[in-house]
TORKOL-4160 file (C-alpha; in steps of 0.2 Angstrom, whole numbers, padded with zeros to 4 digits, m for minus):
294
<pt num="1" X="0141" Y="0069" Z="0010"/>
<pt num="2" X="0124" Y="0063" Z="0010"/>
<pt num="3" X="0109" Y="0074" Z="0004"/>
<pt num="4" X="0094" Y="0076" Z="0016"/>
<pt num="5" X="0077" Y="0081" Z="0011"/>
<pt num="6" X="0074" Y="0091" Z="0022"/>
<pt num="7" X="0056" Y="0100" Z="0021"/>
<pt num="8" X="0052" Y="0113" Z="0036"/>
<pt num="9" X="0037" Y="0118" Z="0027"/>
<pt num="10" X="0028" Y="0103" Z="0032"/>
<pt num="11" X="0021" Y="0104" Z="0052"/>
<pt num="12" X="0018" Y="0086" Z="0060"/>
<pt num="13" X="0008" Y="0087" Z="0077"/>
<pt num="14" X="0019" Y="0080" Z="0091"/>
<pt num="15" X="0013" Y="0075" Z="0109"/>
<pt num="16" X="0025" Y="0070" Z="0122"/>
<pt num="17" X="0024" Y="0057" Z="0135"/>
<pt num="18" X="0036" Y="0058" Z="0149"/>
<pt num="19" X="0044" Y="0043" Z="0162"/>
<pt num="20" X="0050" Y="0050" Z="0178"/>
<pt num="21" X="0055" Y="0033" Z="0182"/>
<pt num="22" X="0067" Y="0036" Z="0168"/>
<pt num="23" X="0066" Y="0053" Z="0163"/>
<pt num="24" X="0064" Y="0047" Z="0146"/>
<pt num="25" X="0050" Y="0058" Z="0134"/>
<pt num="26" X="0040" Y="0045" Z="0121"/>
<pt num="27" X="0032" Y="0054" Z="0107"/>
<pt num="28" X="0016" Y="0053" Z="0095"/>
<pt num="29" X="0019" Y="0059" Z="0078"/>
<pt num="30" X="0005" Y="0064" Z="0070"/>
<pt num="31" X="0000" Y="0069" Z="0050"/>
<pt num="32" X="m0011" Y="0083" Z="0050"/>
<pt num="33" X="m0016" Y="0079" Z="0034"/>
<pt num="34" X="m0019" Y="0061" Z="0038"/>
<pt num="35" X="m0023" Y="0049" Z="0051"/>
<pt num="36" X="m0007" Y="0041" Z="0051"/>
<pt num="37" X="0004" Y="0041" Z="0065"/>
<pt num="38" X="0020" Y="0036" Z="0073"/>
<pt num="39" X="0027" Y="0032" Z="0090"/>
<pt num="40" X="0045" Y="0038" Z="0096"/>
<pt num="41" X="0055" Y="0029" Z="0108"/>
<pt num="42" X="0043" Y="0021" Z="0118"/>
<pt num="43" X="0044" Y="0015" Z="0137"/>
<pt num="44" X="0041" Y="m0004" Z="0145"/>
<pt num="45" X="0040" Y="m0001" Z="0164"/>
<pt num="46" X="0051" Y="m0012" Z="0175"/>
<pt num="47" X="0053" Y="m0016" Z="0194"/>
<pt num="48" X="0070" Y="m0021" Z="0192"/>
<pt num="49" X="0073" Y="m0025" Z="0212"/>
<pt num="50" X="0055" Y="m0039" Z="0209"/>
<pt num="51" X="0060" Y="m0044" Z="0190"/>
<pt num="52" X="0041" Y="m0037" Z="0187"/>
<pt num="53" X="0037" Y="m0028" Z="0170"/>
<pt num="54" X="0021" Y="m0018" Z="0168"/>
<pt num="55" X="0013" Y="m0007" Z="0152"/>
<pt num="56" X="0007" Y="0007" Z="0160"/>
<pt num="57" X="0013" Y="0022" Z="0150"/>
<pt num="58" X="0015" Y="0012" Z="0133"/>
<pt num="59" X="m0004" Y="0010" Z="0138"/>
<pt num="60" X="m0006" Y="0029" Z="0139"/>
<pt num="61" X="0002" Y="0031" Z="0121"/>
<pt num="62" X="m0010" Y="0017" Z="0114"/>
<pt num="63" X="m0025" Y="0025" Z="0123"/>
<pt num="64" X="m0019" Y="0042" Z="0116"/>
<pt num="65" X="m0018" Y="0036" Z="0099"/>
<pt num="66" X="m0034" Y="0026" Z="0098"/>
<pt num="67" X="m0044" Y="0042" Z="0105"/>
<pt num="68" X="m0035" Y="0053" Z="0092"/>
<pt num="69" X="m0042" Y="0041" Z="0078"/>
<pt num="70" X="m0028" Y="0038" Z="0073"/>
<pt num="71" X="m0018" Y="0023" Z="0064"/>
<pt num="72" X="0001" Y="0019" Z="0067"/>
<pt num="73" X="0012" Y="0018" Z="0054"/>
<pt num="74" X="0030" Y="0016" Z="0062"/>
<pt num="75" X="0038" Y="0012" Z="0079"/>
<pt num="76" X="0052" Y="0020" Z="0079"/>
<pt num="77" X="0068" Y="0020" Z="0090"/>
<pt num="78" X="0082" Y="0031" Z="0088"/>
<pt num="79" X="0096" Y="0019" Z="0097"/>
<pt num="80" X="0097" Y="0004" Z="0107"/>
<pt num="81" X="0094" Y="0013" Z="0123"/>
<pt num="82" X="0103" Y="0009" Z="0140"/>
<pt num="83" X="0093" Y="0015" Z="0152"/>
<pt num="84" X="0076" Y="0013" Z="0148"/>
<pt num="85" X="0065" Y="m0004" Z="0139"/>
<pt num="86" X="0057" Y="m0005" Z="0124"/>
<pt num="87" X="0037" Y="m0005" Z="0124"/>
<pt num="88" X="0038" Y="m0010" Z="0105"/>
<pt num="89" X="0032" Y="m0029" Z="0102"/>
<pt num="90" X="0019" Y="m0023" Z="0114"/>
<pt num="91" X="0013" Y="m0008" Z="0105"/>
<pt num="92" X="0014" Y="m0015" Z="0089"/>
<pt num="93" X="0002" Y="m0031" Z="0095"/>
<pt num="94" X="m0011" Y="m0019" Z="0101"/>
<pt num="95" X="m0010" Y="m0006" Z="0086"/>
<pt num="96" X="0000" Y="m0014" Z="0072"/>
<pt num="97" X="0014" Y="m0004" Z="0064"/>
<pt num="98" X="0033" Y="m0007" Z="0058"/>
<pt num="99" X="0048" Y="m0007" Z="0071"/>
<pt num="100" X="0062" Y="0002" Z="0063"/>
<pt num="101" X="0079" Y="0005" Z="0069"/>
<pt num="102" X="0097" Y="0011" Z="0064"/>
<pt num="103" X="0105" Y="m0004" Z="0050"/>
<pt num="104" X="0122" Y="m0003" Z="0062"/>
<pt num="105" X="0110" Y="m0011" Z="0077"/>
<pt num="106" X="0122" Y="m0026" Z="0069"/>
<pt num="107" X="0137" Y="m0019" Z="0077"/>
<pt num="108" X="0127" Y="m0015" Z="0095"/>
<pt num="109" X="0119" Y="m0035" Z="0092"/>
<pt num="110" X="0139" Y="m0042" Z="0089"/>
<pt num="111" X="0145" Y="m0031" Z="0105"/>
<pt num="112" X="0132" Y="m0036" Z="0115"/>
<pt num="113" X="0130" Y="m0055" Z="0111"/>
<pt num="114" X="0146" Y="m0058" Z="0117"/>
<pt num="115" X="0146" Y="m0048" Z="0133"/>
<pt num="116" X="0128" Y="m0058" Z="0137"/>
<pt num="117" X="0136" Y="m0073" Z="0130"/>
<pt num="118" X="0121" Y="m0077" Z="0119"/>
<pt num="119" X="0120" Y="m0092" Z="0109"/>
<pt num="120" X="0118" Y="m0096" Z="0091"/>
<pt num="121" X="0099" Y="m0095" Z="0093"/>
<pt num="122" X="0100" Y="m0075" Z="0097"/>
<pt num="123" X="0102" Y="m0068" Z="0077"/>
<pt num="124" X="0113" Y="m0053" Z="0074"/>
<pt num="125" X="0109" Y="m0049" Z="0057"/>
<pt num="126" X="0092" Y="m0035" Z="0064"/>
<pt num="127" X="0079" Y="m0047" Z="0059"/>
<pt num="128" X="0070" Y="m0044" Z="0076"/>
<pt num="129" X="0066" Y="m0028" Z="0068"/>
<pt num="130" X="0054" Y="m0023" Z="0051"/>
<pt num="131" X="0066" Y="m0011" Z="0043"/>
<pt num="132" X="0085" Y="m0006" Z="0046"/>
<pt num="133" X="0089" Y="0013" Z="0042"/>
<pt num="134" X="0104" Y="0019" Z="0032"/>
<pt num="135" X="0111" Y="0039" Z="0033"/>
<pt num="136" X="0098" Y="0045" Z="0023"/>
<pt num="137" X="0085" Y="0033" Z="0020"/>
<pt num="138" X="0066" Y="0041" Z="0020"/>
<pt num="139" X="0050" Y="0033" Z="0024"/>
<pt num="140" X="0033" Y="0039" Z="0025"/>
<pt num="141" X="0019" Y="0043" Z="0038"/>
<pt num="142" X="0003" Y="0045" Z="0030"/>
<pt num="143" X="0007" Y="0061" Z="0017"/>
<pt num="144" X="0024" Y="0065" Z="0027"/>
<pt num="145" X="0040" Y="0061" Z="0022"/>
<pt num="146" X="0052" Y="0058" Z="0036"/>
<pt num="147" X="0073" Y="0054" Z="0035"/>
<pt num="148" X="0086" Y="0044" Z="0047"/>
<pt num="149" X="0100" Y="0053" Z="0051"/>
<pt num="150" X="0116" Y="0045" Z="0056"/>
<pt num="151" X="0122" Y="0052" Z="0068"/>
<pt num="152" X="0135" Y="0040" Z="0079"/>
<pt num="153" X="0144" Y="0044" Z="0094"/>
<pt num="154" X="0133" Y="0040" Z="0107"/>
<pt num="155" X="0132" Y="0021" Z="0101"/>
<pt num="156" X="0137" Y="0016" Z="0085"/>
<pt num="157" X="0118" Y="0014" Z="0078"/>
<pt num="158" X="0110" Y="0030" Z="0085"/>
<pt num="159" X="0099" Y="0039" Z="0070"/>
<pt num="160" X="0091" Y="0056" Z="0072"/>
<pt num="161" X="0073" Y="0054" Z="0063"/>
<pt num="162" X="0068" Y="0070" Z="0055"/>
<pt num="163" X="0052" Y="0072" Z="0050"/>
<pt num="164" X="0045" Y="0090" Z="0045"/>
<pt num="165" X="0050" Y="0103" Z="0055"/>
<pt num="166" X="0053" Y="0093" Z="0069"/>
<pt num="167" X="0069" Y="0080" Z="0072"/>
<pt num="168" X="0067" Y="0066" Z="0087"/>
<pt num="169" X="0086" Y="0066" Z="0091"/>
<pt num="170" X="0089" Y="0054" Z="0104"/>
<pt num="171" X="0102" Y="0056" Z="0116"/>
<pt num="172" X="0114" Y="0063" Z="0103"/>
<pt num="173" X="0110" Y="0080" Z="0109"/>
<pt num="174" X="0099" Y="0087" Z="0126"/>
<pt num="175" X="0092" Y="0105" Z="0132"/>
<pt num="176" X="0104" Y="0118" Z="0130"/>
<pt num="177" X="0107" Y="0116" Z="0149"/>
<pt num="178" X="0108" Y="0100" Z="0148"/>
<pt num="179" X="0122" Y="0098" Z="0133"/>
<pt num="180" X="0126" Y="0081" Z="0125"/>
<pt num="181" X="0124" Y="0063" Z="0129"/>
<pt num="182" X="0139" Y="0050" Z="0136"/>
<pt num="183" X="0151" Y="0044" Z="0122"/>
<pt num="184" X="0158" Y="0030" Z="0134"/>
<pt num="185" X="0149" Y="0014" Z="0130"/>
<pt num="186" X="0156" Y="m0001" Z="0120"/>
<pt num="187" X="0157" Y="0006" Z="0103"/>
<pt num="188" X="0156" Y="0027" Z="0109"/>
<pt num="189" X="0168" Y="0040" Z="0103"/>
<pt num="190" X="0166" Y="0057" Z="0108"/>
<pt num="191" X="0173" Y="0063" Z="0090"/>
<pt num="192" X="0158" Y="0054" Z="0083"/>
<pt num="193" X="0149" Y="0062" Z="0093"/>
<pt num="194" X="0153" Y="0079" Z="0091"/>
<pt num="195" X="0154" Y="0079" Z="0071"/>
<pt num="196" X="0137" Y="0071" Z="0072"/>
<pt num="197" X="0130" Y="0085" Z="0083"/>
<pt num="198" X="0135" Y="0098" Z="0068"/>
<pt num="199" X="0125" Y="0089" Z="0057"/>
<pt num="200" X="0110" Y="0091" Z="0067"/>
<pt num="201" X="0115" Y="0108" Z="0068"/>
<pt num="202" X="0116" Y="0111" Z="0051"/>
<pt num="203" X="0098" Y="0106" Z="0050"/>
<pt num="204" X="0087" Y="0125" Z="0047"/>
<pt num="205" X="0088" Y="0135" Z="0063"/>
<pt num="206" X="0069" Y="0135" Z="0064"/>
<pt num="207" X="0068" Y="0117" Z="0064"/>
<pt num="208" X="0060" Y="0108" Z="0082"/>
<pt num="209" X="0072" Y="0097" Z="0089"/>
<pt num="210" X="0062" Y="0086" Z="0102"/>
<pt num="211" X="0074" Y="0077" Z="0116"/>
<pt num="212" X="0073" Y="0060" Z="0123"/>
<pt num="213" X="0078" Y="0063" Z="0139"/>
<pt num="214" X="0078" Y="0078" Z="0153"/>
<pt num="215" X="0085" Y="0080" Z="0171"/>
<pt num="216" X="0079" Y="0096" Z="0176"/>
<pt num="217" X="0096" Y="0103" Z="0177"/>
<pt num="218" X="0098" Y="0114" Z="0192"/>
<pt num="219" X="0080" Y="0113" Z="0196"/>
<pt num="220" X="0071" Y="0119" Z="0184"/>
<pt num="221" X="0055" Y="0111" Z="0176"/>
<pt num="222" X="0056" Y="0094" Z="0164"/>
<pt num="223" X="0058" Y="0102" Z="0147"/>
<pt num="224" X="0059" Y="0092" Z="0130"/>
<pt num="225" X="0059" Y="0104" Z="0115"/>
<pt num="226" X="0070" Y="0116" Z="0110"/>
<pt num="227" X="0077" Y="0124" Z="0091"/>
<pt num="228" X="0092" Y="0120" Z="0080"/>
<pt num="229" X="0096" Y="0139" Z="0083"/>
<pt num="230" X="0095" Y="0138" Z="0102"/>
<pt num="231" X="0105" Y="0126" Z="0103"/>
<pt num="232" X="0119" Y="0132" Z="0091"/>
<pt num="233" X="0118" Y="0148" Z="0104"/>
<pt num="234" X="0118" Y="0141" Z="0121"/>
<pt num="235" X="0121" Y="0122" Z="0120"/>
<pt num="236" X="0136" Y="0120" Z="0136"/>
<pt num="237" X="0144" Y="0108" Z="0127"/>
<pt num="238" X="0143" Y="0113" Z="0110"/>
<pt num="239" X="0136" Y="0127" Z="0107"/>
<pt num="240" X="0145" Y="0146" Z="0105"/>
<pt num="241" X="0157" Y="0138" Z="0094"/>
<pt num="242" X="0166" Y="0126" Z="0104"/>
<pt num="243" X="0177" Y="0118" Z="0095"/>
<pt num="244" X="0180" Y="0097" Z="0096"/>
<pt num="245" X="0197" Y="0096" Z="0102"/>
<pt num="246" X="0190" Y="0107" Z="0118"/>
<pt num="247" X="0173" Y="0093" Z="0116"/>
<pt num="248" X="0181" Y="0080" Z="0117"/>
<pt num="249" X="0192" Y="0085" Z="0133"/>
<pt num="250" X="0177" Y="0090" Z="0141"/>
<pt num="251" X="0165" Y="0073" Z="0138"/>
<pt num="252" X="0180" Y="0061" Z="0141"/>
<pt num="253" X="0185" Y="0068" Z="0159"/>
<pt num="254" X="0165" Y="0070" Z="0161"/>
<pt num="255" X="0160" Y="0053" Z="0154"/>
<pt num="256" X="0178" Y="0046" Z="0167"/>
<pt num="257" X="0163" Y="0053" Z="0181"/>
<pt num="258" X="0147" Y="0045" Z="0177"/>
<pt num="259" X="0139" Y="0030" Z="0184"/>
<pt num="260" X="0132" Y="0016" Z="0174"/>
<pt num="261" X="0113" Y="0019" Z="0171"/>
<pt num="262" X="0103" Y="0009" Z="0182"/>
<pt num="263" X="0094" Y="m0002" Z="0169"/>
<pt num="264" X="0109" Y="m0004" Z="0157"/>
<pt num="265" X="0107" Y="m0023" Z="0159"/>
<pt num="266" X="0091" Y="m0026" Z="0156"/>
<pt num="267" X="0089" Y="m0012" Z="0145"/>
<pt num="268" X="0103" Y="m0018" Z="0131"/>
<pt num="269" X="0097" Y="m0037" Z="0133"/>
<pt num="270" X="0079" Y="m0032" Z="0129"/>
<pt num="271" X="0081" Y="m0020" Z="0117"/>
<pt num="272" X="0094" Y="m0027" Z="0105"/>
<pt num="273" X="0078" Y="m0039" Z="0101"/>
<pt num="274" X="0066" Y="m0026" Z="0095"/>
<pt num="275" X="0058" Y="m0025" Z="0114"/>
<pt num="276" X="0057" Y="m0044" Z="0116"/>
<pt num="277" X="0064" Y="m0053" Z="0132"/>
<pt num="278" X="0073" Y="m0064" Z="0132"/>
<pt num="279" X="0072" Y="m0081" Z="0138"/>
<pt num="280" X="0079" Y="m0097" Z="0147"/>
<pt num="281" X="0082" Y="m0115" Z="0138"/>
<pt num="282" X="0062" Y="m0116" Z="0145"/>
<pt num="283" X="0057" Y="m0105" Z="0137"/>
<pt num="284" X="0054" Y="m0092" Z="0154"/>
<pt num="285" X="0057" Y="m0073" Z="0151"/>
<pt num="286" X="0073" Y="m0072" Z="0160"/>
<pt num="287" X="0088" Y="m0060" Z="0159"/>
<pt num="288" X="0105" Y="m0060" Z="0164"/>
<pt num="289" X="0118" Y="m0051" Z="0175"/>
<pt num="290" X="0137" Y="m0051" Z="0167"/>
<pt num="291" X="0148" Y="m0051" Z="0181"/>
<pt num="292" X="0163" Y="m0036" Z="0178"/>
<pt num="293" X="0157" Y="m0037" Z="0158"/>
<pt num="294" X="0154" Y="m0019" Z="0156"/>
């Protein structure tokens, strides 16, 4: 079992930035002690309907930063996300910075170049991105020591980033009242998922797990931060001491329910490459619709 050195004594500042287009929460993390920085999970807007992409909240995060003084370290994204578009290349060319991923973002890059039908020129060996994460691997923000967690399920190359007190845990886990992410896309498993939610949970009950998604569940306000020991309480899918076989059950018959998300197309062409998009034999930014491929 891999060790993790987790450290609750240390306190980063964390600043949210919610999509409602996507209900998707970006984050800036920020060393107290330092001026170092990093960003979580950032969003590229998208007209889908007019093939029109625009930078206005990346812009937010970059104004936010550069008020703050600050200097960014990292990029980080948790997963290849399929409903929302990477901001990366874009906020690394205005601020500089390393994009880091999950080191199984091989496995998404095989599935997914052969449902796009990509050709030789599209590499699937992660060198779009600056580093590839393995369970456990650390890397610093100015003084802080932050860890990658593996935690599949989800996708096969989801990571939790733990940094502190605080974890940023992608769609592995949402509010208690919202529960757990899907476990049906290409390379899923609700088993994974599920065992990978305990290790979060085995993280200090005190620690601050930050969510990158929220649906206001039955109303209520857009919510992004909960505990490890609010969610071992009242999680409704996995909390109170469910047990997996009763999990399982539950997501696959759930999962059998859903819809695909609106801008799984786009989203898993463009950020399989780091944030780039991808283009035509001209060289043209263009992307593709797979006919019955998913």
């Amino acid at each position: 079992m891999t060790h993790y050195p987790v450290n609750i004594e240390v306190q980063p500042l964390v600043e949210a930035f919610f999509d409602e287009a996507t209900n998707t929460i970006s984050y800036i993390v920020k060393d107290p002690s330092s001026d170092a920085c990093a960003i979580v999970d950032s969003v590229m807007d998208i007209d889908y309907a007019a093939g029109r992409i625009s930078f206005g909240h990346a812009d937010a995060m970059i104004a936010r930063v550069q008020e703050l003084g600050a200097r960014l370290e990292w990029i980080i994204e948790t997963h290849v996300h399929a409903d929302h578009l990477s901001a990366a290349p874009y906020i690394q060319q205005k601020l500089g910075g390393k994009i880091g991923i999950g080191a199984k973002i091989l496995v998404v890059q095989e599935t997914f170049g052969k449902i796009f039908n990509e050709g030789t020129e599209f590499q699937r060996d992660g060198s779009q991105f600056d580093a590839l994460f393995d369970d456990g691997d650390t890397y610093q923000i100015g003084n802080m020591q932050a860890f990658a967690m593996y935690t599949p399920g989800h996708t096969p190359a989801c990571m939790v980033h733990v940094v502190g007190n605080a974890a940023f845990v992608g769609d592995t886990l949402f509010m208690p009242d919202g529960g757990s992410a899907r476990a049906d896309f290409p390379g899923g498993d609700a088993g994974m998922l599920y065992d990978s939610i305990q290790k979060v949970l085995a993280l200090p009950d005190e620690t601050r797990l930050f969510m990158c998604h929220d649906y206001g569940p039955n109303g209520r306000d857009i919510q992004w931060e909960t505990t490890v020991g609010e969610e071992k309480q009242h999680n409704i899918h996995v909390g109170n001491g469910k047990t997996k076989e009763e999990f399982v059950k539950f997501r696959t018959e759930r999962d059998a329910q859903l819809d695909m998300p609106k801008l799984i197309l786009p989203s898993l062409q463009v950020n399989m490459r780091a944030g780039e998009i991808p283009t035509d034999k001209d060289g043209r930014p263009m992307l593709k619709v797979p006919v019955n491929g998913l």
